[in-house]
N, C-alpha and C positions, 0 to 999 in steps of 0.2 A: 873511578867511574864518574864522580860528579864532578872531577876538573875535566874530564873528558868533555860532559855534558855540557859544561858550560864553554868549552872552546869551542864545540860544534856550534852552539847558541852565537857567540859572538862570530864566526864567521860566515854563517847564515845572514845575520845584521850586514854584516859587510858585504857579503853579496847580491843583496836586496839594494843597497843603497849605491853600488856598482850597478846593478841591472839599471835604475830608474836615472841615476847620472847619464848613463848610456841613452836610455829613451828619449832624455829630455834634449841631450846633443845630437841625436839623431832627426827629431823633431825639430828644432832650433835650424837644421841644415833645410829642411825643408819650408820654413818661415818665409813668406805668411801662406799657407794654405786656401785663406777666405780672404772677403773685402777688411779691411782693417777701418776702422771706425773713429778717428778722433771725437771723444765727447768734447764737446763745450757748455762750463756751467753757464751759458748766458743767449740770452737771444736771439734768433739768427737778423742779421742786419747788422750788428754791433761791432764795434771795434774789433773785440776779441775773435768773434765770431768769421770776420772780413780776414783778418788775418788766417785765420785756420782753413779759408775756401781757397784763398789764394794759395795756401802750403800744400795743399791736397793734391794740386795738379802736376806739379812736377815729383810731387813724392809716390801718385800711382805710376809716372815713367821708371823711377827707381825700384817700387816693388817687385812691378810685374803684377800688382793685384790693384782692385780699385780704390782708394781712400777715399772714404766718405766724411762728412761732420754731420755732428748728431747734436743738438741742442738740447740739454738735461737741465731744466733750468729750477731753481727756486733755493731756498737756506742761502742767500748769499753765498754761492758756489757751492755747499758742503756735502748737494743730494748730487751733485756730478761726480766730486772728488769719490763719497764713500761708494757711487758704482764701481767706479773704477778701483778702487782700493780692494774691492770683494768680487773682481772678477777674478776667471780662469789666468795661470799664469803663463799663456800662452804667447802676448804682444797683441792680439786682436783688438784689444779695446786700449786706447790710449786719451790720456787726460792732456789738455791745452788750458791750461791756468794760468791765471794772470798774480800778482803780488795778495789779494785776495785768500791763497790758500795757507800761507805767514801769519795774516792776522785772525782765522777763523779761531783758535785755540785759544785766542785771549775774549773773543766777542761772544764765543758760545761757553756756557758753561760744562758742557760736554758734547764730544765729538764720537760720531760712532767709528773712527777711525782714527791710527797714529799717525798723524802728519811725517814726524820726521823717519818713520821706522814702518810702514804699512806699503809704501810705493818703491819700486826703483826708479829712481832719477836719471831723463836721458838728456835735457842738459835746457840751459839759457835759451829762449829765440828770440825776441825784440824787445827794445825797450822803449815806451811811450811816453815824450811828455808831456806836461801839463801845463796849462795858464788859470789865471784867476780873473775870471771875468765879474761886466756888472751888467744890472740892466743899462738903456742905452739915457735913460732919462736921470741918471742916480746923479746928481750934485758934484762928486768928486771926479774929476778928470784927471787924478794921477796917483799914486800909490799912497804920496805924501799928506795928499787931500784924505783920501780915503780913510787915513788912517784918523785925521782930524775928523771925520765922519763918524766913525766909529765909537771912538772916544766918546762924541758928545752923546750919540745916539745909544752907544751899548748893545742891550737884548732888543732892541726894536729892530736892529737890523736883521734882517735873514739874511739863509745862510745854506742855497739851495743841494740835496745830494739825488742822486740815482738811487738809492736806497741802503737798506743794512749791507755792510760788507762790501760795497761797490769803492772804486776810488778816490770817486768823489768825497764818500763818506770821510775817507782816512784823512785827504787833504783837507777836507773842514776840520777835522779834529786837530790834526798838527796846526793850523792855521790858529785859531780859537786858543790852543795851548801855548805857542808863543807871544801870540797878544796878551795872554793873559786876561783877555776878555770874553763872558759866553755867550756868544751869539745866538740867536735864534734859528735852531736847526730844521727846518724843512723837509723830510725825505720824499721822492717822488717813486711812482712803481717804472725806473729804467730813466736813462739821460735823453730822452727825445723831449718826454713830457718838462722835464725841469728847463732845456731851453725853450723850449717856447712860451713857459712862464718867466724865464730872463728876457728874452725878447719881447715879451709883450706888459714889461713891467712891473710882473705879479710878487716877484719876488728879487731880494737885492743885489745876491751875490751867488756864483759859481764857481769851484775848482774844477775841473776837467780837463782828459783830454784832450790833444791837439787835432785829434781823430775827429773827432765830435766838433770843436771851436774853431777850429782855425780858418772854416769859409765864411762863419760869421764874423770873427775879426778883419777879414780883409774886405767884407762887406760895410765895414762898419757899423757895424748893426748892434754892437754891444762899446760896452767900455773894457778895456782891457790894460789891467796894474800888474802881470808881471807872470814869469815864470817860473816856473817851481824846480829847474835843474840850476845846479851849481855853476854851469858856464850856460853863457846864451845860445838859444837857439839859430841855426843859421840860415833858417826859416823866417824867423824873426830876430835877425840882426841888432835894431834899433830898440829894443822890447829888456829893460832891466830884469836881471833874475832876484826873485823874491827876499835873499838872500843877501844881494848887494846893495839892497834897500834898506835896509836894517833889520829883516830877520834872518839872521847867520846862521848856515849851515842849513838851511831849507831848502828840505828833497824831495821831494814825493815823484817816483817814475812807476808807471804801471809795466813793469817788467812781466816778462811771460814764462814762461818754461811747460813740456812734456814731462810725463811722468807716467810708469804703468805698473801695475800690481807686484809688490815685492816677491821676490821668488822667481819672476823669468827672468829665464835663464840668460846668460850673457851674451852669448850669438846672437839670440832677437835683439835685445837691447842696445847693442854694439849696431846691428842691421840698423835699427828705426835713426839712431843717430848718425850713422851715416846717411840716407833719405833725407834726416833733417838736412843735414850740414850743404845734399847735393840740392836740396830746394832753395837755400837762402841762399847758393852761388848763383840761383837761374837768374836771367840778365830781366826777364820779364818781374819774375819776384820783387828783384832789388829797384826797378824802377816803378813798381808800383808804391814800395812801399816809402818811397822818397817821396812820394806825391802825397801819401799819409801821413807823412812825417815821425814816419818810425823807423828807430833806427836797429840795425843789428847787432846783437851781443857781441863784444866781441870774442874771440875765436877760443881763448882761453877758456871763455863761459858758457861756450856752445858743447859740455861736456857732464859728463853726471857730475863730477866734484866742483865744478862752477857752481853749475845749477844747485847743489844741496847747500855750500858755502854759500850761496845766498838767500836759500829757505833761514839756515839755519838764524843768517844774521839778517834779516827782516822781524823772526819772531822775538829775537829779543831785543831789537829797536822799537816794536808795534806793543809789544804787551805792555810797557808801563806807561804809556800816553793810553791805549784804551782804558785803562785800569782807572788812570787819574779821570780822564773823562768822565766813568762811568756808562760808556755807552756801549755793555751788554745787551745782545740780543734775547737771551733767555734765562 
């Protein structure tokens, strides 16, 4: 009687967990039901944010439903991530994050969510790069100067970011870390207010996007010593990377990736990555975003195993520079 009881028991479990398989594939065929949402931890107007408007348009022709963006902003991305990390595991709610969601785990001393194991990953979408700009009136006119700048000056120099957790932030810390000197860090509330304290003098130095930089470089309106990818920009042809200058192997790209609640189901997830993949072929996407000067993942990383292969290896690049830093947020 009681092996009886217990094989009824076990295939009771089994077919409980067949019914809800079945619901959730049945479900998943019918995905998406409602408007589908991209959060963004970040401002609307903002690079990240630009990118996620422009994705939405061709990605509600592939729905069939509306895609909207949603601006969840503050914790340096982490009050957008843990929305989405604790929603319904249905694909409704989808996160647009930037490199940002790699380094939260070394900068906060606890996370109400698990980065590498809390989301399903639906793959790479662009990656951004960066220059290191100055004010326009700073003494040094080329890397080499600058560096002689530095040296003499030390902590007097500033060392403007967009705030905790922002890019900028990361590029002053790697920046600062292979100089081996601590410069005076700055943060500001978002990168509008910190250039226009580079432009207007108040402060010495910027790492940022090309999003943000690149019309006041062509303006002339700042000094600019160099980029932060490993080959040059083709944007800026004539522009040394940070890296061939004599700090070696200097990277910082604000890469992006999609991500939504662990547990939906593969249909959806497999759907939204298709969407992606049919937005960043549209001919209007790819020409806007050449005018950004961002570029697209490429197609390998436009995949869940790209995309986590590069969560995974940003966090253990970012943790012992923030670590050596110091520059926890809580």
């Amino acid at each position: 009687m009681k092996l009886t009881s217990n094989l009824q028991g076990l295939l009771a479990a089994s077919f409980s967990v067949l019914i809800l398989a079945f619901s959730n594939l049945v479900h998943a065929e019918d995905y998406p039901t409602k408007p589908v949402t991209i959060v963004v931890p970040f401002s609307a107007g903002g690079p990240t944010d630009a990118v996620a408007r422009l994705l939405s348009v061709p990605m509600t022709k592939f729905m069939g439903q509306t895609v909207i963006v949603e601006n969840t902003v503050g914790a340096g991305g982490t009050i957008a991530a843990n929305r989405v990390a604790k929603s319904p595991k249905d694909g409704h709610l989808v996160l647009f994050h930037h490199i940002g969601i790699s380094t939260a785990p070394a900068l906060y001393s606890k996370l109400p969510y698990d980065t590498l194991n809390d989301f399903e990953y639906i793959g790479q979408v662009v990656n951004a790069p960066m220059t290191l700009i100055g004010r326009p009136n700073l003494p040094a006119n080329n890397f080499k100067e600058l560096l002689v700048y530095i040296q003499k000056n030390k902590d007097k120099v500033t060392l403007a970011n967009a705030g905790p957790g922002a890019v900028s932030q990361l590029c002053g810390m790697l920046f600062t870390s292979q100089l081996g000197i601590p410069l005076t860090q700055i943060p500001y509330k978002g990168t509008g207010p910190a250039i226009t304290d580079v432009l207007g003098g108040q402060v010495d130095l910027l790492c940022d996007q090309t999003t943000n930089t690149l019309q006041h470089i062509r303006a002339n309106k700042v000094k600019l010593y160099g980029t932060t990818t490993l080959k040059r920009l083709s944007s800026l042809p004539d522009v040394p990377t940070l890296s061939e200058q004599g700090l070696k192997g200097f990277q910082v790209v604000a890469w992006h990736g999609m991500y939504v609640s662990k547990g939906t189901p593969a249909p959806i997830t497999e759907k939204i990555n298709a969407a992606l993949k049919f937005a960043l072929a549209d001919a209007d996407v790819k020409a806007r975003l050449a005018e950004l000067n961002v570029e697209i993942a490429p197609p390998e990383d436009v995949t869940p195993a790209g995309l986590k292969r590069q969560v995974e290896s940003e966090i253990k690049k970012w943790g012992p520079i923030i670590k050596a830093a110091g520059a926890f947020i809580d």
